[in-house]
C-alpha positions in Angstrom: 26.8 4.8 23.7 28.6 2.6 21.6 26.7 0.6 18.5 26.7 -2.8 20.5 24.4 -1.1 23.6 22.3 0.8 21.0 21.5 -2.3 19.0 20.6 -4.2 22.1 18.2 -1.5 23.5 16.7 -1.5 19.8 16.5 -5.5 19.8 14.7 -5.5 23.8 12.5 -2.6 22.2 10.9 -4.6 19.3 11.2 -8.1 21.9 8.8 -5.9 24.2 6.9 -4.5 21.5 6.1 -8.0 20.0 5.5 -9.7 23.2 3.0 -7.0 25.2 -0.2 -8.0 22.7 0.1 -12.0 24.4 -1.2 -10.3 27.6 -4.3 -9.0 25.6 -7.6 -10.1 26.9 -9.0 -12.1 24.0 -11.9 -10.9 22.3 -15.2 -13.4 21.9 -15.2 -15.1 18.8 -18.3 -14.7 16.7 -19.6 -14.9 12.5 -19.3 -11.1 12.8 -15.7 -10.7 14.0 -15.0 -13.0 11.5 -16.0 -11.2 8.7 -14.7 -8.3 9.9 -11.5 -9.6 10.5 -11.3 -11.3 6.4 -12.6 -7.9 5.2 -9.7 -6.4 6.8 -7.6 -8.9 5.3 -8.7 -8.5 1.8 -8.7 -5.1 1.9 -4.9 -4.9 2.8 -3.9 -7.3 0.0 -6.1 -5.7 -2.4 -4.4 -2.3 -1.3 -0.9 -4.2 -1.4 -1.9 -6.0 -5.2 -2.8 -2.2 -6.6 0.0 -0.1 -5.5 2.4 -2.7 -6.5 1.4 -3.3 -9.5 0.4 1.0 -9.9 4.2 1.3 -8.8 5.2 -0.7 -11.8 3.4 0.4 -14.6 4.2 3.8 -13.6 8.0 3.0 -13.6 7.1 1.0 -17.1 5.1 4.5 -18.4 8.0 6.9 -17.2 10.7 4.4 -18.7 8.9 4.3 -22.1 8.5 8.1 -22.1 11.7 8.5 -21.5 13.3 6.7 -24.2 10.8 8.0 -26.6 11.8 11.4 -25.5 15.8 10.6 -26.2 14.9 8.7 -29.7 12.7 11.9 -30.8 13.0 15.1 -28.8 11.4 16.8 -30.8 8.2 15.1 -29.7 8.8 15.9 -25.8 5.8 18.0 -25.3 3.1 15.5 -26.5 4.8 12.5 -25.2 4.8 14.2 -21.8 1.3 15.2 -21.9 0.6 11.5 -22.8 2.7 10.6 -19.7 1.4 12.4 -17.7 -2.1 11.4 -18.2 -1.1 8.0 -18.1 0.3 8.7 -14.8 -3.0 9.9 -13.3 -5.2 7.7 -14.7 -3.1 4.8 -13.1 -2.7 6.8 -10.2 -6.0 7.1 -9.6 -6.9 3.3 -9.8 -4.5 3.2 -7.1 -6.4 5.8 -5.0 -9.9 4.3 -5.2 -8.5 0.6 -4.1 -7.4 2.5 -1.2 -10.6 4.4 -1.0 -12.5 1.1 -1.0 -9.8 -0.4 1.3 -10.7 2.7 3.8 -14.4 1.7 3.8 -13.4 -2.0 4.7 -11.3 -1.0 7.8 -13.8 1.8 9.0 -17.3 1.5 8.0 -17.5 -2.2 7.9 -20.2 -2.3 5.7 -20.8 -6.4 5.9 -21.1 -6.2 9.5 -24.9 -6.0 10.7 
């Protein structure tokens, strides 16, 4: 197959993909399903918000370990235990957002 054919199977793929939930039944509308559904939202942008900002301070810690590694290599061992702790703790900010994030898409604990 030449590139042209694959890239139109891949494009009528995704056109098929995105069009088959139109021909969903609706569901009925009600406070609950509403709650749910904004839940759900503000657990993905909270999820989204923490590992994007985790992502960065970790680049920011590593960066800055790094260079204070290079300036004073002497000092390697406790700037990478301080590193390394840093990572974890941010790390794990990072995990319990998703943790919480879990409970908002599964348990649904506002719903009655």
């Amino acid at each position: 197959m030449n590139t042209r054919a694959v890239w139109i199977l891949m494009i009528g793929i995704v056109t098929v993909g995105l069009i088959s939930p139109l021909h969903a039944q609706e569901a009925s509308v009600s406070a609950d399903s509403e709650l749910v559904k904004w839940s759900i939202i503000t657990a993905g942008f909270a999820l989204a918000i923490a590992a994007a900002f985790g992502t960065l301070a970790q680049g920011l810690g590593l960066s800055a370990a790094a260079n204070g590694i290079a300036r004073n290599p002497s000092a390697a061992p406790d700037i990478r235990f301080s590193l390394i702790l840093g990572l974890v703790l941010i790390e794990s900010l990072v995990i319990y957002v998703l943790l919480v994030a879990l409970i908002l898409f599964f348990v649904q604990p506002f719903s009655g």
